[in-house]
C-alpha positions as semicolon CSV with decimal commas, in nm:
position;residue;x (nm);y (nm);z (nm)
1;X;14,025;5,517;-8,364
2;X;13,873;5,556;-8,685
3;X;13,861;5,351;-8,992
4;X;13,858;5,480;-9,325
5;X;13,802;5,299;-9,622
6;X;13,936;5,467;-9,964
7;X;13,786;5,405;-10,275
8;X;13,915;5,491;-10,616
9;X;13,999;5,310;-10,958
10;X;14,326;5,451;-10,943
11;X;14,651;5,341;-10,745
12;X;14,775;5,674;-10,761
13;X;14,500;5,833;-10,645
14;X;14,451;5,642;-10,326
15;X;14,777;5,615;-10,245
16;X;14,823;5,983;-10,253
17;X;14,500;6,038;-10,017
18;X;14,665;5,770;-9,789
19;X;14,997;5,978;-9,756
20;X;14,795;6,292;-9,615
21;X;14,618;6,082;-9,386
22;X;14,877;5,925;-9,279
23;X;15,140;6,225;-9,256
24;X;14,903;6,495;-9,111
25;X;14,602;6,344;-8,944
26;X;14,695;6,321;-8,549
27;X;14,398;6,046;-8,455
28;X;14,480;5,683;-8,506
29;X;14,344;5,561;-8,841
30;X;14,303;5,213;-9,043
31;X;14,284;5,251;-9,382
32;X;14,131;4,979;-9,615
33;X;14,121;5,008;-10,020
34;X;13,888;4,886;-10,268
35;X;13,909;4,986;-10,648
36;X;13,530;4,973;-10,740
37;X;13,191;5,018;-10,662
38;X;13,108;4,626;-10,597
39;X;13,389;4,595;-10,391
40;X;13,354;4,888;-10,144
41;X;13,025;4,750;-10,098
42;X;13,173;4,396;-10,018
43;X;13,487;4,588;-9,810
44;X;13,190;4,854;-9,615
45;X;13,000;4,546;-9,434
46;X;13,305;4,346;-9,352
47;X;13,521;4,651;-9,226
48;X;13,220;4,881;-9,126
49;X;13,448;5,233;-9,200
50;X;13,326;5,502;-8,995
51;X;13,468;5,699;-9,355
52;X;13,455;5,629;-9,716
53;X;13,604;5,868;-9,989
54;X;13,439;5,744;-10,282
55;X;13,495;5,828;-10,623
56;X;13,201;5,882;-10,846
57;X;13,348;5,783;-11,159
58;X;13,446;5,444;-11,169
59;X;13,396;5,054;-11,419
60;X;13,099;4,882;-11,357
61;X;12,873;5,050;-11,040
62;X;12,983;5,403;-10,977
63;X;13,044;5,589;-10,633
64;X;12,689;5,722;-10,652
65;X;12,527;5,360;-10,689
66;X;12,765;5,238;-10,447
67;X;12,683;5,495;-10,188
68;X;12,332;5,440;-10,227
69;X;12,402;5,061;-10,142
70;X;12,598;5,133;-9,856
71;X;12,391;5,376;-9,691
72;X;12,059;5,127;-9,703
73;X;12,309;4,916;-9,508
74;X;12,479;5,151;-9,259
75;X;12,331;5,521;-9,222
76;X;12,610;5,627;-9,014
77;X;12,867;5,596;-9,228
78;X;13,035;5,946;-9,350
79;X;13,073;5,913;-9,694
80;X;13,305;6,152;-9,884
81;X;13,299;6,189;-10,285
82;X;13,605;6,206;-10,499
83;X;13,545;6,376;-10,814
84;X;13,697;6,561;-11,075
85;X;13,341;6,689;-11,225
86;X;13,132;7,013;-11,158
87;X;13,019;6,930;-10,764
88;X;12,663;7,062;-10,889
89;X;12,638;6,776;-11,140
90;X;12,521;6,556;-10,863
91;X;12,478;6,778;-10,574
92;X;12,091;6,641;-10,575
93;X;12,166;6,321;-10,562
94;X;12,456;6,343;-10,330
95;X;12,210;6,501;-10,085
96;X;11,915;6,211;-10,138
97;X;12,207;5,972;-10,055
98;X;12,365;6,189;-9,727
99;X;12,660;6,304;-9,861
100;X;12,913;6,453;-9,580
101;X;13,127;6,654;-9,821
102;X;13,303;6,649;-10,205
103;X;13,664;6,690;-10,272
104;X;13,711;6,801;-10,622
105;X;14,003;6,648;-10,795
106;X;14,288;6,761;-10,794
107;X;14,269;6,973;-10,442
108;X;14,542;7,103;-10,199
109;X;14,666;6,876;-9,919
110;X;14,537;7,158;-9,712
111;X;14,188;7,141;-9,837
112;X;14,209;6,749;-9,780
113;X;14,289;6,798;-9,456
114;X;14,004;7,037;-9,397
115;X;13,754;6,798;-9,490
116;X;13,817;6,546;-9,280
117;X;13,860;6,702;-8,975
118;X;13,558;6,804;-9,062
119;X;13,425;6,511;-9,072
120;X;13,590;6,338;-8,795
121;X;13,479;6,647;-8,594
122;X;13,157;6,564;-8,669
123;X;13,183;6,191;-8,553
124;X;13,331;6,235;-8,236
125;X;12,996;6,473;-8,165
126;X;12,805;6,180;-8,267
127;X;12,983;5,912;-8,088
128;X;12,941;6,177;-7,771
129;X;12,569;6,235;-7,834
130;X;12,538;5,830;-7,846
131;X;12,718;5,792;-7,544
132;X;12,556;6,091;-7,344
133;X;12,206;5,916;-7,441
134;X;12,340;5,587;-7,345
135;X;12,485;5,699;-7,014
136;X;12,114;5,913;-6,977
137;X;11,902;5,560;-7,016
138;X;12,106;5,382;-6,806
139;X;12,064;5,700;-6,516
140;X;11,680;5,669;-6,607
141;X;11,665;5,314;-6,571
142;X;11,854;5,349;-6,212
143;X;11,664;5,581;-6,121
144;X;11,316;5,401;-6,232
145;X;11,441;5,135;-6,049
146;X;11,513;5,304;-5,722
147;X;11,190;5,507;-5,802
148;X;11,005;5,146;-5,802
149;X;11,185;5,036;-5,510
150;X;11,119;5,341;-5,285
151;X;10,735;5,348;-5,386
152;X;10,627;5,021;-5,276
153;X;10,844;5,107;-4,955
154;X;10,702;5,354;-4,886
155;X;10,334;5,201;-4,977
156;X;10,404;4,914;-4,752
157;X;10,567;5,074;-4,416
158;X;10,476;5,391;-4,398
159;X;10,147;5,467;-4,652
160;X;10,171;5,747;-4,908
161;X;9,950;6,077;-4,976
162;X;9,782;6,067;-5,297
163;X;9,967;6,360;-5,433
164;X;10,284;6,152;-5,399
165;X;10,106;5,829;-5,562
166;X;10,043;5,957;-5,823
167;X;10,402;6,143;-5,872
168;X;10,539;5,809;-5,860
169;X;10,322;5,688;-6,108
170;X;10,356;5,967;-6,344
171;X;10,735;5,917;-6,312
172;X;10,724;5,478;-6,389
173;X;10,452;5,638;-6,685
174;X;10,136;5,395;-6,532
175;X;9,741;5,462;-6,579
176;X;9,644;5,336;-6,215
177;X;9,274;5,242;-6,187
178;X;9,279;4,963;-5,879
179;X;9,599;4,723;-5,739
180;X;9,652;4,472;-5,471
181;X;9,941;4,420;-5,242
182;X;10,160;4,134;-5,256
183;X;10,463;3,940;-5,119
184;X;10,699;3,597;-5,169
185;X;10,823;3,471;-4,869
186;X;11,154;3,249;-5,005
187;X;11,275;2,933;-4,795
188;X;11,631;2,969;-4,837
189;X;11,692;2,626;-4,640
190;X;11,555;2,405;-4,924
191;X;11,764;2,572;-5,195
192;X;11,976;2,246;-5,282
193;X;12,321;2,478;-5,219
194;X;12,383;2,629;-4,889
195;X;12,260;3,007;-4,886
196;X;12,561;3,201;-4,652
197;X;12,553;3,557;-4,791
198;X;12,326;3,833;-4,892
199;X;12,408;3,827;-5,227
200;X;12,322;3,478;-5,315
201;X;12,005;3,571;-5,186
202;X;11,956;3,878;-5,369
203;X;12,004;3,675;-5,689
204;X;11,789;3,410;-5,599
205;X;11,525;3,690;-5,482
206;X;11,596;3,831;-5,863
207;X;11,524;3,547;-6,001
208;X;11,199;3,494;-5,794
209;X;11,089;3,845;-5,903
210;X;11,128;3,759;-6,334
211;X;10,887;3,477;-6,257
212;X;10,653;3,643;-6,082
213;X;10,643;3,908;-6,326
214;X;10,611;3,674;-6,613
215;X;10,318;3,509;-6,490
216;X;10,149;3,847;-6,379
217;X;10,246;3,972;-6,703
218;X;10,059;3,684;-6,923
219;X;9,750;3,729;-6,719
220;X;9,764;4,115;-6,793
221;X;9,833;4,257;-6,483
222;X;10,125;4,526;-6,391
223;X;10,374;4,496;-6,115
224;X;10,643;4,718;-5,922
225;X;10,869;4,558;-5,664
226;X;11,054;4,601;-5,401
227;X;11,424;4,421;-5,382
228;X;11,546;4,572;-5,025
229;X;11,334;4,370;-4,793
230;X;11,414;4,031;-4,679
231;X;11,081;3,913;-4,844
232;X;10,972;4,043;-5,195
233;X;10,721;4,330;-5,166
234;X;10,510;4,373;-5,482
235;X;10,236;4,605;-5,604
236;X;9,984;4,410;-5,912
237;X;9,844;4,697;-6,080
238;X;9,512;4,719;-6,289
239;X;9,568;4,987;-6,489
240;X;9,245;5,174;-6,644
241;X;9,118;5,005;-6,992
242;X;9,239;4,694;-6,843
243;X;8,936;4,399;-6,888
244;X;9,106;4,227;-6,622
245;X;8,876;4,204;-6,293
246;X;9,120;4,216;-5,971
247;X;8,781;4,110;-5,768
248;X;8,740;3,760;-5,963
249;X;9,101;3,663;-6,000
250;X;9,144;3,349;-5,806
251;X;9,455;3,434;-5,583
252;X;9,501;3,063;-5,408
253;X;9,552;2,930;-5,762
254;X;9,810;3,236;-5,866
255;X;9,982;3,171;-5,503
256;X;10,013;2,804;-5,596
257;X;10,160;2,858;-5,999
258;X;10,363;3,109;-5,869
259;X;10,541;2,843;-5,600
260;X;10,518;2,600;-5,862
261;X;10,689;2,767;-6,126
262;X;10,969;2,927;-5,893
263;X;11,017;2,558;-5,764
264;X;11,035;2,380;-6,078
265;X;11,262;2,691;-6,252
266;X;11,523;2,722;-5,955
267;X;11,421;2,476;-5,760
268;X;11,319;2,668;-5,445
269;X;10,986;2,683;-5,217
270;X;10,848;3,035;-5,231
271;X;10,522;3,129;-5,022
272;X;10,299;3,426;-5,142
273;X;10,049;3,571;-5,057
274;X;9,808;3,867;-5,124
275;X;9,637;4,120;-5,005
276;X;9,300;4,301;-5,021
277;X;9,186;4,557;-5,319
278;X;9,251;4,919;-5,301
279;X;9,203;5,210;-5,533
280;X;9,271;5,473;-5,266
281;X;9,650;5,513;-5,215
282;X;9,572;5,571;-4,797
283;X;9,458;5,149;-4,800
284;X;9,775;5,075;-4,967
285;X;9,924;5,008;-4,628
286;X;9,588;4,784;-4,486
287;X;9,642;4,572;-4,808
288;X;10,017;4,496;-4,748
289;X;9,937;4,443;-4,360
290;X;9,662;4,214;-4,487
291;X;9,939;4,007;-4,686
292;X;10,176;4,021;-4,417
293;X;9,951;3,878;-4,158
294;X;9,895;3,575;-4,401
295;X;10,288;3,533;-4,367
296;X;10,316;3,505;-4,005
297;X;10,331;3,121;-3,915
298;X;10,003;2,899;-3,982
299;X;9,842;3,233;-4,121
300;X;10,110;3,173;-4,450
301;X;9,887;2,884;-4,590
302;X;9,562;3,065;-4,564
303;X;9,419;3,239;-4,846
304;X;9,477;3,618;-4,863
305;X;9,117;3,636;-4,793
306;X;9,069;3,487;-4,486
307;X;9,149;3,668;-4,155
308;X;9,427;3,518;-3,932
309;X;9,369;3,525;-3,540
310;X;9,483;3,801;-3,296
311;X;9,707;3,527;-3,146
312;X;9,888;3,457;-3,500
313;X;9,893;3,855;-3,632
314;X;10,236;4,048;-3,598
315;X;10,179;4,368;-3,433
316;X;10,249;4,590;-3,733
317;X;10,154;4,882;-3,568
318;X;10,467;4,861;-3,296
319;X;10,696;4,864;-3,689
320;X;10,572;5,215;-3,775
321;X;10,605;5,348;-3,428
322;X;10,958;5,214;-3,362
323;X;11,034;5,363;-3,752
324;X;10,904;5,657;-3,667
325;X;11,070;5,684;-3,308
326;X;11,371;5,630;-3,495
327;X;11,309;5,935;-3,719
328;X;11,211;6,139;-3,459
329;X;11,536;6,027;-3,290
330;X;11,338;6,000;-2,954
331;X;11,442;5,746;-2,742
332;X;11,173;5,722;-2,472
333;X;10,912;5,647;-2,780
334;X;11,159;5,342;-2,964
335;X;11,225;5,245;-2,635
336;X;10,845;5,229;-2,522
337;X;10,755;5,052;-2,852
338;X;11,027;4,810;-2,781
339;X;10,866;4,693;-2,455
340;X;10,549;4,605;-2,604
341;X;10,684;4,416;-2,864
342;X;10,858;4,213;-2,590
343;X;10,481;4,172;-2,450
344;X;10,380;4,049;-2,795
345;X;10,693;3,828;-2,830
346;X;10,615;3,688;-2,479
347;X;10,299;3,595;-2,551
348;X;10,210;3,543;-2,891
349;X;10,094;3,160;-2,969
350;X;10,318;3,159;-3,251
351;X;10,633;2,948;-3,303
352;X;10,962;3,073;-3,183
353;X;11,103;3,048;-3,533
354;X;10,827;3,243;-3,694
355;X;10,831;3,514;-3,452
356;X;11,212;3,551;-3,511
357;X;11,176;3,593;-3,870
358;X;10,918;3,876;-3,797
359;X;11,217;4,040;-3,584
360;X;11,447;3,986;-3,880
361;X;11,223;4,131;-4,107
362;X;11,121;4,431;-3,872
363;X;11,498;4,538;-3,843
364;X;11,569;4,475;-4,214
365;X;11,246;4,730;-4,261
366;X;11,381;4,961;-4,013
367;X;11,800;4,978;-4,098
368;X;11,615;5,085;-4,466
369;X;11,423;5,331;-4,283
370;X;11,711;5,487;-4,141
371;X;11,930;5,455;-4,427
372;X;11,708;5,650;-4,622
373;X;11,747;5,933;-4,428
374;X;12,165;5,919;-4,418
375;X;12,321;6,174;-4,637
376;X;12,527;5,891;-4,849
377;X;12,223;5,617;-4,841
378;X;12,395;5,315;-4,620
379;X;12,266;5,199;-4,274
380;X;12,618;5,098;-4,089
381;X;12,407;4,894;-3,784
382;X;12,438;4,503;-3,840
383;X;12,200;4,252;-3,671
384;X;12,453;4,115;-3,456
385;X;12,278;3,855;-3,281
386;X;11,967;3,836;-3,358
387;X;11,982;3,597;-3,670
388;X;12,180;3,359;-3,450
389;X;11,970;3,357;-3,158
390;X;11,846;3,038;-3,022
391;X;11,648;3,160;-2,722
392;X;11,376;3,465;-2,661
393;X;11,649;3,597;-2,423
394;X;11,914;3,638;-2,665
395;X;11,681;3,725;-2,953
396;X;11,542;4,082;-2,796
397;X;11,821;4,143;-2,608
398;X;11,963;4,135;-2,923
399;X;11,710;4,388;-3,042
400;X;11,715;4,590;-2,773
401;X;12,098;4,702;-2,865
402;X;12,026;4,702;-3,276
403;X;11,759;4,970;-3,163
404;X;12,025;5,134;-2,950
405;X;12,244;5,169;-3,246
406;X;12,009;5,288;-3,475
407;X;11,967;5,581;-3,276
408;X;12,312;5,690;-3,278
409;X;12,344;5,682;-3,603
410;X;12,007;5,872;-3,651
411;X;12,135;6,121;-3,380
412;X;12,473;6,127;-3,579
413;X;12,295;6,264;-3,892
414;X;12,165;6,534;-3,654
415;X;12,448;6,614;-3,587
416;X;12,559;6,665;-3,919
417;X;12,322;6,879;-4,059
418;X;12,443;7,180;-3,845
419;X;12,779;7,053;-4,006
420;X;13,038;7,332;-4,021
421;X;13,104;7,214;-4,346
422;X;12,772;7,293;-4,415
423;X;12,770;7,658;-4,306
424;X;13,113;7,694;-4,511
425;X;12,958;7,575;-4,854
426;X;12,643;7,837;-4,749
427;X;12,938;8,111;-4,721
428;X;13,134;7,966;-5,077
429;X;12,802;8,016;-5,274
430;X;12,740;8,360;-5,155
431;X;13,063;8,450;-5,233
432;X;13,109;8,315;-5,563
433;X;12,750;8,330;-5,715
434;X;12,820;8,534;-5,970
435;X;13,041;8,247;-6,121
436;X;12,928;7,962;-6,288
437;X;12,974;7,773;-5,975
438;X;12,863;7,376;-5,926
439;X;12,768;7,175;-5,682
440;X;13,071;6,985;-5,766
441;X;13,239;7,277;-5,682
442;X;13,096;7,321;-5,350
443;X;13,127;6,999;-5,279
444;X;13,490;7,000;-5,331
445;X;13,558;7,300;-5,143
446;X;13,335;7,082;-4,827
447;X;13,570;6,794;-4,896
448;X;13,259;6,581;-4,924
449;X;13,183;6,357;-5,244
450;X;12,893;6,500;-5,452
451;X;12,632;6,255;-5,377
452;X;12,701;6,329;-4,979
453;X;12,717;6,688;-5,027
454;X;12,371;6,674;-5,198
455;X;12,200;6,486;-4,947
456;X;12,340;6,662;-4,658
457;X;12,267;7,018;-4,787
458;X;11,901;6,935;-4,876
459;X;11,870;6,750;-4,518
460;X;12,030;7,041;-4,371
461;X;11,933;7,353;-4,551
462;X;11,583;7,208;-4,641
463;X;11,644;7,307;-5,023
464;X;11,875;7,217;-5,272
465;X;12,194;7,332;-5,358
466;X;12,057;7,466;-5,721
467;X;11,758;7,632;-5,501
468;X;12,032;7,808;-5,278
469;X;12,234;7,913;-5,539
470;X;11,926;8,041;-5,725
471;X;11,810;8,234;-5,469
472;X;12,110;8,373;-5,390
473;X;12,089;8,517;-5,763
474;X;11,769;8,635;-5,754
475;X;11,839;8,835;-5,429
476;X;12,125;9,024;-5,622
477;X;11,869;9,026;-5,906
478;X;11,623;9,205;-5,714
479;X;11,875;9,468;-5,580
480;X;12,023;9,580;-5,906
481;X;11,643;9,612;-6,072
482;X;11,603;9,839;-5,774
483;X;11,912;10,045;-5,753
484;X;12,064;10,020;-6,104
485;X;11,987;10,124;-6,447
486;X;12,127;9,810;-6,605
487;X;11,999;9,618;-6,856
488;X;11,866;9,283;-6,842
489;X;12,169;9,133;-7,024
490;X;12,422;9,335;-6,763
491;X;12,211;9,181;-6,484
492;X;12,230;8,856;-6,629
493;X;12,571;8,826;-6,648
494;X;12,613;9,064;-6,319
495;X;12,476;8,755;-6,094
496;X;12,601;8,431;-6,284
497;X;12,411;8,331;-6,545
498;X;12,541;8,362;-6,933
499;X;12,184;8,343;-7,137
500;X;11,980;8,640;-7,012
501;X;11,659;8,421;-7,184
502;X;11,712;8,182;-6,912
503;X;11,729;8,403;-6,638
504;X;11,467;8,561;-6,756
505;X;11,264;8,208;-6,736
506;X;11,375;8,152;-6,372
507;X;11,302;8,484;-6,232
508;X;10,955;8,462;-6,394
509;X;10,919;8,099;-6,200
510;X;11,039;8,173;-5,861
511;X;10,879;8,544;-5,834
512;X;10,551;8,525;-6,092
513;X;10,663;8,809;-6,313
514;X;10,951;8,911;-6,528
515;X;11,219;9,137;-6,389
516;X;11,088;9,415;-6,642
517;X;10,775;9,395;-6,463
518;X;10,935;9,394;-6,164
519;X;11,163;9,704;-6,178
520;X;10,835;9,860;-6,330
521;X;10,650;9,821;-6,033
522;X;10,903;9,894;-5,802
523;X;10,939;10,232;-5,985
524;X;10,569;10,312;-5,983
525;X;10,547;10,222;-5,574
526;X;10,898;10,489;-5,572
527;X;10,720;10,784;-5,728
């Protein structure tokens, strides 16, 4: 749809340019009219054209005054002159203003016609670009989001190298200098409407998550969350230059405004609490232990500082083994793990309802463990009893078969990754390399849906698809610079790729030198 907006002193004049459009010009157009300068400026902001064919000479302000108007207003607009002058006359003008293109009066239909294709050409590209950058921040800000969401994951269950902390914070664009682990336990029961499904409590953990962040925010501190977890896992950031001092900030007063200010907003109890300092990313995970510990029953009303007893402390230690018996998919060690946390269960001093929320956190934790490591992202194991069990009996029992399942479905992925379907995309891109093949492709010819496809081969294969395929190329590459007197522009196109510059680049990455170098040497080392 386009709307075009004609403008032109006389009747005859636009009428005629209305018949062309209308005859010969396939798109779907409105056409509005205005018969001077003043009123296509009046007629451009109420009926925002995405075309104007303006005549220059008109009464009172002329098409050059008027377009002047109109772009200060609306840069986008493609504005077309109508005149039956020399073009040249105000070809420097015409450029100041932006200018698309002149028709010179009188002109052929066909010449018309050419111009505004032209110009509608060019404003589908633009509406395309707009839309491909569009589509490209809202990708960025998914991934940012899952970026955030992984990190503090990761920082909080399993700890993180410092070559991946900092890739995460290059990604999310932060200057860490020091940060300190946090998390907001949420009391679903007093929320003054009954909480029965997840996402009433993802929205409520949403809103949680704005108010924490405003309040971190005004103080001037940074935070990254994490939305997955039954509790809200957070991350406040110093980042270097900052004057605020992590060391003095009074965390039993932030705990309290922060429960204040969620319960007076939405009108729901929220405990958090905090953990110690760290700049080195290996302490990441002591820090978030530290604030978990000050979760677990009478410990939740402490301040972050203070050390909870033994007796009160979940055993954190049993999470990462069970997560990473899971991974390992070895049964004796989940298993093992699984009896010790029935000693700790057995015995702890804490409440029965406290120590079940630790089990309904631990296999929240873990069904994201293992869903992270599933091809298409989703964990298909449920709780089944747990969150309705009344007694210890029921409760690990309970556990004992969610464990149970998890493992099949880790052992299931095993499974997969020596997936014939697998070995058949392997045997598609070796085949059809020299094409411009895509993983869409391949995935197609698997019968899988991209996303899977992509997951599986990298879990599989232990590269990328675009890794394969490239050094599939650069195999055939190699060959021909040793047994063929082709150029690099035959070679090029010889093993798939249509811009010998940018093979050029890739060969260069993945083997260090350029192919000329390479067939150079190989040469020399023939002699």
């Amino acid at each position: 749809m386009y709307k075009i907006l004609i403008v032109d002193d006389e009747q005859l004049e636009r009428n005629a340019l209305k018949v062309i459009i209308n005859k010969d010009i396939n798109s779907i157009v409105e056409i509005e009219e205005a018969v001077n300068g003043r009123e296509a400026i009046v007629k451009s902001r109420s009926f925002n054209p995405d075309i104007i064919f303006l005549d220059i000479k008109m009464p009172g302000i002329n098409g050059i005054d008027a377009a002047r108007t109109i772009r200060d207003s609306d840069s986008s607009v493609s504005i077309v002159f109508l005149t039956a002058y020399n073009q040249f006359e105000y070809a420097r003008e015409a450029i100041d203003i932006g200018v698309s293109n002149f028709i010179i009066k009188p002109s052929s239909d066909s010449h018309i016609l050419e111009v505004i294709n032209k110009v509608i050409t060019n404003i589908d590209n633009s509406r395309a670009e707009f839309i491909e950058k569009e589509d490209n921040e809202i990708r960025l800000n998914k991934a940012s989001g899952y970026l955030e969401n992984e990190f503090i994951y990761n920082l909080s269950v399993r700890g993180i190298s410092e070559e991946k902390f900092e890739s995460y914070l290059s990604f999310l664009e932060l200057d860490f200098f020091s940060a300190r682990a946090g998390i907001s336990k949420l009391n679903y029961s007093t929320y003054p409407v009954h909480i029965d499904s997840s996402y009433q409590k993802h929205v409520l953990r949403k809103k949680t998550v704005f108010i924490i962040q405003n309040i971190l925010t005004d103080i001037g501190l940074t935070t990254l969350f994490n939305m997955e977890l039954s509790n809200i896992y957070f991350l406040v950031i110093k980042l270097k230059g900052s004057s605020i001092n992590l060391d003095t900030l009074d965390i039993s007063r932030l705990s309290i405004a922060i429960s204040d200010e969620v319960k007076k907003t939405i009108n729901l109890e929220v405990i958090t609490s905090f953990g110690s300092i760290f700049k080195d990313p290996a302490e990441s995970i002591k820090s978030f232990s530290r604030a978990k510990n000050n979760l677990v029953g009478e410990a939740s009303l402490l301040s972050a500082v203070q050390q909870p007893s033994k007796a009160d402390i979940f055993p954190f230690n049993l999470e990462i083994e069970l997560e990473q018996g899971l991974l390992k998919g070895s049964r004796k060690e989940v298993l093992e793990t699984y009896q010790h946390l029935c000693n700790w269960f057995n015995n702890s001093l804490l409440k029965y309802e406290n120590k079940k929320q630790s089990i309904i956190e631990l296999t929240t934790v873990l069904r994201h463990a293992v869903a992270y490591q599933q091809p298409d992202g989703i964990c298909t194991v449920d709780d089944g009893d747990i969150n309705e069990a009344m007694s210890a009996e029921v409760l690990l029992s309970g556990l004992n078969i969610f464990l149970n399942n998890l493992l099949e479905q880790t052992a299931s992925v095993k499974n997969m990754e020596n997936s014939p379907a697998i070995k058949s995309a392997c045997r598609f891109i070796e085949d059809n390399f020299k094409q411009d093949i895509t993983l869409e492709e391949s995935a197609t010819h698997c019968r899988l849906s991209s996303f899977y496809f992509s997951k599986l081969f990298k879990k599989s294969m232990g590269i990328t698809f675009i890794d394969y395929l490239t050094n599939c190329r650069l195999r055939e590459a190699k060959r021909l610079l040793e047994s063929s007197n082709l150029s690099m522009k035959e070679i090029s196109y010889e093993i798939g790729y249509s811009d010998p510059n940018y093979f050029t680049r890739v060969f260069k990455r993945i083997e260090s030198i350029s192919p000329t170098t390479y067939r150079s040497n190989k040469m020399l080392r023939s002699q």
